[in-house]
C-alpha positions, 0 to 999 in steps of 0.5 A, spaced: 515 238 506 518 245 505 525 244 504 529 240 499 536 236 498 539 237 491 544 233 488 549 235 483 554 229 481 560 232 479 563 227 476 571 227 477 576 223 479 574 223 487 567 222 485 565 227 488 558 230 491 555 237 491 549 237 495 544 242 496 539 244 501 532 248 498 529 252 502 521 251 497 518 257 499 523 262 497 527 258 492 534 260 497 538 254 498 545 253 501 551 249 497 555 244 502 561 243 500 561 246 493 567 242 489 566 247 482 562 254 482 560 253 474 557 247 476 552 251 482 552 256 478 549 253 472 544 248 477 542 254 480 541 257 473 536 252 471 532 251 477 531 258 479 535 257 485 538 263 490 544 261 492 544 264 500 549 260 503 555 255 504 557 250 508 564 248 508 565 241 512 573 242 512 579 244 508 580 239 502 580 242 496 575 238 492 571 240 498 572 247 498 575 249 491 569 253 488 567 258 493 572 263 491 568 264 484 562 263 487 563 269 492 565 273 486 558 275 484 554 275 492 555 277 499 553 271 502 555 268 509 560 262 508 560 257 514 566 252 516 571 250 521 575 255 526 580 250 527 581 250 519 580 258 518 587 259 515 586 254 510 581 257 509 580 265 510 573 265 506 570 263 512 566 268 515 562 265 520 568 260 524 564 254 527 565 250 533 563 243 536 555 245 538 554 251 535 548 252 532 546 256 525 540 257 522 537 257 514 530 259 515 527 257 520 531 251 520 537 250 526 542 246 524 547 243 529 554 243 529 558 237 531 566 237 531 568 230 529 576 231 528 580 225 524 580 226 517 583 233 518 584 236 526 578 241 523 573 237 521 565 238 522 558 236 521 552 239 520 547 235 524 539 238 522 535 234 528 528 237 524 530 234 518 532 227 521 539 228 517 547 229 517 551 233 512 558 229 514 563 230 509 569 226 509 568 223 516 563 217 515 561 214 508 556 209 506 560 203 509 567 206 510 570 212 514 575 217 511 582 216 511 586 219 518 590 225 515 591 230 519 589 226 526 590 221 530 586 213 530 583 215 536 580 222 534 577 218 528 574 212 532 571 218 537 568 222 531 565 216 527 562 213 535 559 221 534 555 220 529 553 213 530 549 215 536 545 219 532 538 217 531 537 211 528 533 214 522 539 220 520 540 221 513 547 220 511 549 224 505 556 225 505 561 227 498 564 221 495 561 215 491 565 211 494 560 206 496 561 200 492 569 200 494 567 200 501 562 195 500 567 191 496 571 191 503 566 190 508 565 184 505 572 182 505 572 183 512 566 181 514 564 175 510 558 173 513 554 178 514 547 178 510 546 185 511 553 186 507 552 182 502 545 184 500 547 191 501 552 189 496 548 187 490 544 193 491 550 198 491 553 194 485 547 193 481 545 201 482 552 203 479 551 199 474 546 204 472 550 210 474 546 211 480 547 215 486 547 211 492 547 215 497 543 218 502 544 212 507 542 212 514 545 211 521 540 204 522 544 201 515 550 204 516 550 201 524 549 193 520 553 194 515 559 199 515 566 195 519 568 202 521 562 202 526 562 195 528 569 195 532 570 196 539 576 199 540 582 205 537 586 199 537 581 195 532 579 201 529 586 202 527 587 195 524 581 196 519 583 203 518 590 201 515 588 194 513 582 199 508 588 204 506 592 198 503 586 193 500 
């Protein structure tokens, strides 16, 4: 395995997640989503790290908040939407639905998955068998519909749950046990929800992070995956946005 994730908690409000790609050979990595530079900066310092890239998955400020600092001290390319380049004028490489980027010898795929913001995108990496998704699919939820419409987000997520089975999920928020909470509520008599509960419950209670999922898990036990239409998306979307 010549590449590493990396998980920075960055213990806010939001519970958010930086995550980091390592290339190991090189010690050169990519930070996605980078919420605060000092926290990269100081992660970096202690594990000889190289920071080489950024990935921006859309313009929310947690999400993006610590790539101006981080840019201060290095020439680096910095990814993200085009769809959102006015948000967010450090992009240097606008990325588009199925453009493909590389780190290392690694190909990344790009796939737009409007809803959350209208600019949102994922960064799918096929040899890794994982998915860098943001804020469009979490572990046994979805993200709120902001910027676009229910139908986009209902497209979107059906995107992502057409990956392979096997594909790891790292999104950026904690948000597990709150979707968990929910998909129980919703769908009560589902095993894989109530045993998936008591594990995402038990682990945070020992401050654990529980992520990544995968595709395949999040097929039984995320509702947002389960429904079979826009209209019925809705519903549970504005049901989840009030619970």
């Amino acid at each position: 395995m010549t590449f590493q994730i990396h998980m920075i908690d960055v213990k806010n409000q939001l519970q958010n997640y930086i995550w980091l790609l390592e290339h190991q050979p090189s010690k050169d990595v990519v930070a996605i989503d980078p919420t605060e530079a000092h926290l990269v900066e100081a992660y970096c310092a202690e594990n000889n790290l190289n920071l080489t890239q950024i990935w921006l998955t859309h313009w929310h400020k947690d999400h993006t908040g610590g790539v101006p600092e981080l840019l201060l001290n290095r020439n680096i390319p910095v990814y993200g939407p085009r769809e959102e380049l006015t948000k967010v004028p450090f992009i240097t490489h606008p990325l588009q639905d199925q453009a493909q980027i590389k780190f290392h010898d690694l190909d990344v795929e790009i796939i737009a998955v409007p809803g959350h913001t209208l600019g949102h995108i994922v960064y799918f990496i096929e040899a890794l068998e994982l998915v860098f998704c943001g804020d469009t699919l979490f572990a046994m939820g979805c993200g709120r519909v902001f910027e676009g419409t229910y139908e986009q987000m209902y497209h979107s997520l059906n995107r992502l749950a057409a990956l392979p089975a096997r594909t790891k999920v790292y999104c950026t928020h904690e948000y597990t046990l709150a979707n968990a909470k929910f998909a129980l509520h919703v769908e009560p008599n589902n095993l894989a929800i109530q045993q998936r509960f008591d594990e995402v419950e038990a682990k945070r209670m020992l401050s654990q992070c529980t992520l990544p999922s995968t595709i395949e898990l999040e097929l039984e036990t995320n509702p947002f995956l389960r429904v079979e239409s826009v209209a019925e998306f809705q519903r549970l979307r504005e049901l989840k946005d009030n619970f």
